[in-house]
BALOMAR-465939 format. One record per residue (C-alpha): residue in one letter; x negated, y negated, z negated. Coordinates in steps of 0.25 Angstrom, whole numbers, plus 5000, padded with zeros to 4 digits. Layout:
BALOMAR-465939
AXYZ;...
//
This chain:
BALOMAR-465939
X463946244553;X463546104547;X462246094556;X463146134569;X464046034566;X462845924564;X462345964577;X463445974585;X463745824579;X462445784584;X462545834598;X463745784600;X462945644601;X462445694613;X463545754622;X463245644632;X461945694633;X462645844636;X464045834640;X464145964644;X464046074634;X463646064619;X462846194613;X462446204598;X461346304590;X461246334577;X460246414571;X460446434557;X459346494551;X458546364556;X459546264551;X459546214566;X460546164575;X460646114589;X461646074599;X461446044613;X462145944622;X462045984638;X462045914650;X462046024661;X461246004672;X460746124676;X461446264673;X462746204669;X463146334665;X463246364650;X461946444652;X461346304651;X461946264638;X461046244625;X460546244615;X459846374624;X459346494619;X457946564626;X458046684634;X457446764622;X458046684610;X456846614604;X457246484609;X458146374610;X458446264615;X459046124616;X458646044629;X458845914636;X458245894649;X458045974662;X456746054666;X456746024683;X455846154684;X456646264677;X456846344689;X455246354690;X455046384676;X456246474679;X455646554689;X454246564682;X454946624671;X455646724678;X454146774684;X453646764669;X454946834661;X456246894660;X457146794656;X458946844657;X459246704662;X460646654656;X460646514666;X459946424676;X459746314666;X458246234663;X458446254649;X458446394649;X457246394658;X456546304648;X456846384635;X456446504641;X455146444646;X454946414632;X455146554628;X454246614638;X453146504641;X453246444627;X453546294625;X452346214630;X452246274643;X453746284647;X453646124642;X452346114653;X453046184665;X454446104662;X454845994670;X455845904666;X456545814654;X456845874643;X456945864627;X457245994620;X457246064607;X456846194607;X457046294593;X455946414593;X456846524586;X455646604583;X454846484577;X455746424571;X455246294577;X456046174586;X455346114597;X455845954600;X455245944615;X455145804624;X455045804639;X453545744644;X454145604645;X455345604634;X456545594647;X457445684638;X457545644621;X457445714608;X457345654595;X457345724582;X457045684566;X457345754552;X458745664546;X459545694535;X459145664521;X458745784510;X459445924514;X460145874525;X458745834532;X458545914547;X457945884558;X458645844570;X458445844584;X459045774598;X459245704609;X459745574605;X459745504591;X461345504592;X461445644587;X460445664577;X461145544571;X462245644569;X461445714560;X462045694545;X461145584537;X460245554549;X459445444545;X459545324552;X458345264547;X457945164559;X456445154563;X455845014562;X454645084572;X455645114581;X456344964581;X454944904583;X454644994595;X455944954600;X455844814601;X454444824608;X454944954619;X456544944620;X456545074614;X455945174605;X454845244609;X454645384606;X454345454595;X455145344589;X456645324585;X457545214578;X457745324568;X456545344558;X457345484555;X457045514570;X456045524580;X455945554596;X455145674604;X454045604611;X454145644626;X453145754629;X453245814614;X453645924605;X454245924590;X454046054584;X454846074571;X454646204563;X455746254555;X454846374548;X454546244540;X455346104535;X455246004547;X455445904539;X454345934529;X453545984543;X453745874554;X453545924568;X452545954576;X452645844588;X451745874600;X451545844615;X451945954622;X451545844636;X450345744635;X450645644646;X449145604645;X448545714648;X449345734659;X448745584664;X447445624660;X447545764668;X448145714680;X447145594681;X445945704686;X446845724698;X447045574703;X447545574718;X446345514726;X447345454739;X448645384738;X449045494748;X448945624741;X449645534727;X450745504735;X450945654743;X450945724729;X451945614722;X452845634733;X452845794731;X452845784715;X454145684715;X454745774724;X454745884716;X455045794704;X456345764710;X456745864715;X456545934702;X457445834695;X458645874705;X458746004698;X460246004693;X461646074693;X462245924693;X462245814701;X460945724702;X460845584705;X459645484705;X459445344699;X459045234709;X458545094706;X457845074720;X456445064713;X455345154717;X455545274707;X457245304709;X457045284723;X456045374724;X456645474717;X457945454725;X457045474738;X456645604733;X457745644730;X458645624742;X457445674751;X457645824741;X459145824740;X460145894747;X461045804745;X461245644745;X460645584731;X461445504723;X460945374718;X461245264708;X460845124703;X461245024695;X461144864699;X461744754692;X462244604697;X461044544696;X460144544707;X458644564699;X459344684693;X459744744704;X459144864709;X460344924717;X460044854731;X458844914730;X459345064725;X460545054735;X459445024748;X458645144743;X459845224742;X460245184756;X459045234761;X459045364754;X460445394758;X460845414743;X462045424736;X462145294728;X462545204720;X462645054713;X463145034698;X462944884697;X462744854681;X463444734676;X463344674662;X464644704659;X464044854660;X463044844652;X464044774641;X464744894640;X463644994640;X462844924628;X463644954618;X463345104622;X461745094624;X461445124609;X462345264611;X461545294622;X460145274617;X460445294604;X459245214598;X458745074602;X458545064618;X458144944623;X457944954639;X458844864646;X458944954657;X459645074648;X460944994652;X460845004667;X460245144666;X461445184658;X462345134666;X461845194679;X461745334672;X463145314667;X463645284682;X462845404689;X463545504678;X464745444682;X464545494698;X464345634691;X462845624693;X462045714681;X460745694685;X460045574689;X458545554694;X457945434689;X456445354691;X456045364678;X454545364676;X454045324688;X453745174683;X452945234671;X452245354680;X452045274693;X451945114687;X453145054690;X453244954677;X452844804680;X451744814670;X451144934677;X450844864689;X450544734681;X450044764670;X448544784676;X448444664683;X449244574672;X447944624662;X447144604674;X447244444672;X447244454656;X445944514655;X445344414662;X445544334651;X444544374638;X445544414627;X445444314616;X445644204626;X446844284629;X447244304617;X446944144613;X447944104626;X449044184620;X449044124608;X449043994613;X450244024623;X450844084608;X450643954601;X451643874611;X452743824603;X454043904609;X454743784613;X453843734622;X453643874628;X455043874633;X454943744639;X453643824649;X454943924653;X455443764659;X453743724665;X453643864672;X454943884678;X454844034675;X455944104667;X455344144653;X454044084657;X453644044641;X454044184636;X453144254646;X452044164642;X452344214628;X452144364631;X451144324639;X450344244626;X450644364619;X449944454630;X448844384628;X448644374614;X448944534614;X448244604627;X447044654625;X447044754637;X447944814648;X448444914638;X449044804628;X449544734642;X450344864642;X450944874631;X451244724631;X452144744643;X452844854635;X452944834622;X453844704620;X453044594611;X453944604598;X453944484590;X454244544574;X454944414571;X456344484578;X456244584567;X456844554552;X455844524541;X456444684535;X456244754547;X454844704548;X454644744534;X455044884537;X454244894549;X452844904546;X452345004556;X451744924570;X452444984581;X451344984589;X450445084580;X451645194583;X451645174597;X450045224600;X450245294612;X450345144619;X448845124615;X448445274621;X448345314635;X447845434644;X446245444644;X446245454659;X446945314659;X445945234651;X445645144664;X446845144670;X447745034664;X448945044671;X449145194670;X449145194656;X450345104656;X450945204663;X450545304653;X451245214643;X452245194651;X452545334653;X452345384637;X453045254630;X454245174639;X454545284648;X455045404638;X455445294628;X456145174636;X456645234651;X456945384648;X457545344636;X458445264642;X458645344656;X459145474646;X459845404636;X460645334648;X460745434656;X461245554645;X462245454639;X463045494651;X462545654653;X461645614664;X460245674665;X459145584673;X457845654679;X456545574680;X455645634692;X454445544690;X454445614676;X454145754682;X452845824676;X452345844689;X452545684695;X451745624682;X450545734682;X450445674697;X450645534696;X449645534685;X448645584697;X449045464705;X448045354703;X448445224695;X448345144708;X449245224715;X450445194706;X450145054703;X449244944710;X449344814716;X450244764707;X451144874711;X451544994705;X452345134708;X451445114722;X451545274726;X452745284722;X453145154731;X452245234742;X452945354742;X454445304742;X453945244754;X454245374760;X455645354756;X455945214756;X455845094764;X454645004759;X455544894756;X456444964746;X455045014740;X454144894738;X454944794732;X454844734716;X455344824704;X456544774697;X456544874686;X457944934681;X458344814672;X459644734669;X459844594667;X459944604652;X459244464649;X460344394655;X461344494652;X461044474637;X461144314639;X462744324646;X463444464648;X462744534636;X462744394627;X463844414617;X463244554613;X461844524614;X462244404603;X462944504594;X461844594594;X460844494592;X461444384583;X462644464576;X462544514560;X462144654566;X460944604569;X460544544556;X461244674550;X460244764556;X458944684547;X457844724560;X457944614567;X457744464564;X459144384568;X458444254567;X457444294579;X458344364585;X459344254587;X457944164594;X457644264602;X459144274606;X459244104609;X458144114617;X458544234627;X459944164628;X459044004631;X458344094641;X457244044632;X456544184633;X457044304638;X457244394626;X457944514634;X456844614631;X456844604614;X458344544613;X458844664622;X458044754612;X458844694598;X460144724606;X459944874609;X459344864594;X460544794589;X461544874599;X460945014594;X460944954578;X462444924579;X462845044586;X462345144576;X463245064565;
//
């Protein structure tokens, strides 16, 4: 009775994920307990409800997600066995996949998002499983102390901190890789006690012996790389036949992700990748689309022109939520409930808000462009990055490295006086970064992760937490250094590999679920369909990004859809003003945050740096946003767990 009542606590912590019915097993001979939280999307029936038995008993399981090609696996059953189906739902497709095909070929043959935990009666074994690019969370740790000691398991960190004596021991790994991403990358929490599924793996926990005495077995069940590797033998030799098979391959990505008993909207900015996915959509659906985006007062924002001439065109349903500050002042307060750890993309505070207007309209599912920057080389330093190391080369290292240096030395007084000489905003703090480049950049690689990773001076730490931290950051974070063999010559492609591996699963899917779910809406990401990446890995480099230009097939092929001039024109990015938000309508909290006793109460970071770095963003000395907007989610999240 105690662990139901635990449990039924813990999922109580997610009913904005699942609004719409709340199951709970017990199984007492294993000391496990599980409660699920639904969201019905497909089979809203109670024959879709969970925690969900196997046709045959073995199984169960607990699922978040959606597997697009059910019906298929479905059907392929029904050829192989004799399944008594109770419903129409995925989830019952995909347990008794399991059952029948086992776990790593239903996991091969599945398309979709998912995270799951999946309990092998038979066995006496849990599987903790992770969709291939981490779009659906699962976390898990052992907490408690002594006898009370279990491991728990979930969807978000709110829940297991219901567990009684969770340990809230904060990881200073975690707070250092915050401060240089925004986030906290994966397999990383700000919990010590408790750690994240990496996308593409498995954790298997054996209960025939102590878990806590035998920690899991954690594998890749999907290696991205030798996807890339495999697919690279195939390379499309004309930019013809690359551009027939995309077409067909995201047609049938999107048309996959229409699959629901709810009604289904789509996210438009009026860049390349939402409006192409609005464009294949309209041109599949019965039905007009419905569209949304969100603009804001000011103009170098603002995206909804744009996204409302799209819509125009495509004869969609749309519309315009213009974001004031005002807005974003009352939603702050509630960012750290919904991301329930540190989150520092700017951007989480228009995503919210837009997935809180479309659920509003009664929408359930909404399409987004998700991955096709990190797939098809959308970011700035994708298309950059190669001609920027280009010019540095040029220059023999240790005169590069001697340059920076010098630009260092300058007294930092008389740099700001070159922000007055040149006439360029923040002209001596991007002679800074520059200097630092040059000390640092040794090949395109450290380029790379220079335009990443935010240069973290330690001095904004306190003296105790440096003390603590005594483990470099950059030594955890490996996979930056290591990149698909096939890629060795081919510099831009393994940013998108990076890309793909590091600030996609941790940084925008991250955000996209946890704004999204905080008000039961479900997102889809086409681009992130199993088929799309084995193919776009068989398009050449040169195809996606050249000429100082990148996403090129995909601009090609929108052409079809859209008038050049909505097409080929520059990328704005989905950003908010938040550098001058912070200086006027966002001020007094900013100040609190910053300067106030909670601040010097929380002993990580140094107030008396803190408040220089402060002075100078509010001078327009330097632009700060980046690090400052960082200490306040920090701060923000800190004060809300009090």
């Amino acid at each position: 009775y105690q662990l139901k009542e635990i449990v039924n606590k813990m999922a109580k912590k997610i009913v904005h994920r699942g609004p719409d019915y709340s199951g709970i097993y017990v199984d007492q001979d294993l000391s496990f307990c599980c409660a699920h939280q639904r969201l019905s999307i497909l089979d809203l029936s109670k024959n879709g409800n969970q925690p969900m038995h196997s046709y045959q008993d073995r199984y169960l399981i607990s699922f978040n997600g959606e597997i697009y090609n059910f019906r298929e696996l479905r059907k392929k059953l029904d050829i192989e066995t004799n399944i008594y189906w109770r419903g129409h739902s995925d989830t019952e497709v995909l347990i008794n996949s399991i059952e029948y095909w086992g776990l790593q070929k239903t996991l091969d043959l599945s398309k979709g998002m998912f995270a799951f935990a999946l309990l092998d009666k038979k066995n006496k074994k849990l599987f903790l499983v992770r969709d291939r690019f981490g779009e659906k969370p699962l976390y898990w740790g052992f907490n408690g102390y002594s006898s009370t000691k279990a491991l728990v398991f979930g969807s978000d960190i709110a829940a297991l901190k219901e567990f009684p004596s969770f340990n809230e021991d904060i990881d200073p790994c975690a707070i250092n890789a915050f401060m240089k991403f925004s986030c906290i990358p994966s397999d990383l929490t700000i919990y010590k006690s408790i750690k994240k599924i990496k996308p593409g793996h498995i954790a298997e926990f054996d209960f025939k012996k102590n878990p806590e005495i035998n920690p899991p077995k954690i594998y890749k069940w999907w290696d991205y790389k030798k996807i890339i590797n495999s697919a690279s033998k195939e390379k499309f030799s004309s930019e013809k036949e690359a551009l027939f098979h995309l077409e067909v391959s995201l047609k049938n990505a999107t048309k996959s992700c229409l699959i629901s008993d709810v009604p289904v909207g789509c996210f438009l900015s009026g860049g390349i990748d939402s409006s192409l996915i609005t464009a294949l959509l309209s041109e599949q659906s019965n039905s007009k689309i419905n569209t949304f985006t969100i603009g804001f007062e000011d103009e170098n924002y603002d995206e909804s022109f744009e996204a409302k001439k799209v819509s125009e065109f495509l004869k969609t349903n749309h519309e315009s939520i213009i974001l004031k500050p005002d807005d974003a002042l009352n939603l702050i307060p509630e960012l750290p409930s919904i991301y329930s750890e540190p989150f520092a993309d700017s951007s989480q505070i228009p995503t919210a808000l837009l997935c809180r207007e479309i659920k509003k309209k009664g929408i359930d599912v909404a399409l987004t462009g998700d991955g096709g920057d990190e797939i098809f080389g959308g970011y700035f330093r994708h298309f950059k990055g190669s001609r920027t190391w280009s010019r540095i080369k040029l220059i023999p290292y240790p005169a590069r490295s001697a340059l920076g240096t010098l630009i260092k030395s300058i007294p930092s007084n008389q740099f700001k006086k070159l922000n007055f000489i040149s006439q360029k905003r923040n002209f001596a703090q991007k002679a800074l970064k520059a200097a630092t480049r040059l000390n640092n950049i040794k090949s395109s690689d450290d380029l790379y992760r220079s335009l990443y990773m935010e240069d973290i001076d330690s001095a904004i730490f306190s003296k105790s937490f440096i003390n603590e931290y005594n483990n470099p950051f950059e030594a955890y974070y490996s996979e930056l250094n290591i990149s698909p063999s096939c890629l060795k010559n081919d510099p831009t492609a393994r940013m998108l590999y990076w890309d793909a591996i590091s600030y996609l699963p941790d940084d925008i899917l991250v955000k996209v679920d946890r704004a999204s779910m905080a008000y039961s809406l479900e997102t889809r990401a086409p681009f992130l369909d199993k088929n799309l990446i084995n193919l776009a890995w068989r398009i050449p480099t040169n195809m996606k990004v050249n000429n100082g230009q990148g996403k090129v097939i995909l601009k090609k092929l929108l052409c079809k859809y859209l008038p050049k001039e909505y097409i080929y024109r520059p990328k704005k990015g989905f950003g908010i003003p938040i550098e001058d938000w912070i200086r006027g309508p966002l001020k007094e909290w900013s100040e609190e945050l910053l300067l106030g006793n909670s601040l010097k109460n929380q002993n990580i970071f140094s107030s008396e740096r803190i408040k220089i770095l402060w002075d100078d963003h509010l001078n327009k000395n330097v632009d700060n946003t980046n690090i400052l907007f960082s200490i306040l989610m920090m701060q923000s999240w800190l004060n809300f767990q009090k």
